[in-house]
C-alpha positions in Angstrom: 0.0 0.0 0.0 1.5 3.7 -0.9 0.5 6.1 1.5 0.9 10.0 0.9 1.4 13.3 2.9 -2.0 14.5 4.1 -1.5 18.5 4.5 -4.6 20.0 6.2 -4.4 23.1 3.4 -5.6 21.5 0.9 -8.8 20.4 2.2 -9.6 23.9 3.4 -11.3 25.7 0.7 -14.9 27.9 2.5 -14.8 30.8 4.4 -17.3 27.8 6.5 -14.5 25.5 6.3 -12.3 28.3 8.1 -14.8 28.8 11.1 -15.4 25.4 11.3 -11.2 24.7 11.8 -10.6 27.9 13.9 -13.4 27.4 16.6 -12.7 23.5 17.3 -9.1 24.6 17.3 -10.1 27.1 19.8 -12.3 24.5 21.8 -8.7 22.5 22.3 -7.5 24.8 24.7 -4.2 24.5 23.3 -2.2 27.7 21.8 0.5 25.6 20.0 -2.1 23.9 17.7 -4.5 27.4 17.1 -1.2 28.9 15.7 -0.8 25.1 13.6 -4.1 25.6 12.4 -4.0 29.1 11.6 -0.9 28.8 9.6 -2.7 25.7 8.0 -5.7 28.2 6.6 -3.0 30.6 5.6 -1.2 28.5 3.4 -4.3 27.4 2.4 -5.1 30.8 0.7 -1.3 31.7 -0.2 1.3 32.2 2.7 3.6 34.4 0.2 0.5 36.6 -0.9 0.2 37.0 2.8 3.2 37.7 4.0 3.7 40.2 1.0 0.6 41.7 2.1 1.5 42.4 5.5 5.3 43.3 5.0 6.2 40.0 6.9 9.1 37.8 5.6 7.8 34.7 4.1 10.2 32.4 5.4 10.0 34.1 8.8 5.8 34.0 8.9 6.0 30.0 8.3 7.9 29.6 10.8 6.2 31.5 13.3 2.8 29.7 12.1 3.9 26.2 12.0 3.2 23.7 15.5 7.4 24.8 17.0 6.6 28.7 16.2 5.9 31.6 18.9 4.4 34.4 16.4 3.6 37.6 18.5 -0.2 38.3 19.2 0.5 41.3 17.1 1.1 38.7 14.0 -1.9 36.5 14.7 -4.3 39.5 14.8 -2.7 40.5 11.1 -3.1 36.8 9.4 -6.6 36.5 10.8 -7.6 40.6 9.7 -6.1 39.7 6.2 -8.1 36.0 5.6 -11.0 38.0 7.0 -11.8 37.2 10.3 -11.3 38.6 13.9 -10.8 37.1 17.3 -13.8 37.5 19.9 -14.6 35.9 22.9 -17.4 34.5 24.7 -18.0 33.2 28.3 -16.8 29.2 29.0 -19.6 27.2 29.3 -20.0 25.7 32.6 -20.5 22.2 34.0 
């Protein structure tokens, strides 16, 4: 049997299938992976376009969005402004 790479950004094509991936990201609880998934969605729609759009360094911005990286809030807030989508917050639901 041949097996292949699976990369996550190729199977994200809606503005839906964004939500979807950015709120059950959110639900982990885990900062590491949100930052994994974000940089997922933006190489799903073109990490150089991106980065040329924001005056980031390429190289530098997958780095910074990949599972190891450590991109500042300030970045985060950028990638999500330029996909199209903000950050907001709502009260943990209770047990």
């Amino acid at each position: 049997m041949k097996t292949y790479a699976w990369d996550p950004a190729d199977d994200i094509k809606t503005k839906e299938d964004v939500v979807g991936i950015l709120a059950a990201a959110i639900e982990e609880n885990d900062p590491k992976f949100l930052i994994s998934v974000i940089g997922d969605i933006a190489r799903s729609k073109g990490m150089s376009k991106i980065a040329r759009e924001l005056n980031l360094n390429r190289v530098g911005l997958y780095e910074s969005l990949s599972t190891g990286g450590n991109p500042s809030f300030n970045t985060v807030v950028k990638v999500l402004d330029n996909l199209g989508f903000q950050l907001s917050v709502r009260q943990k639901a209770t047990a």
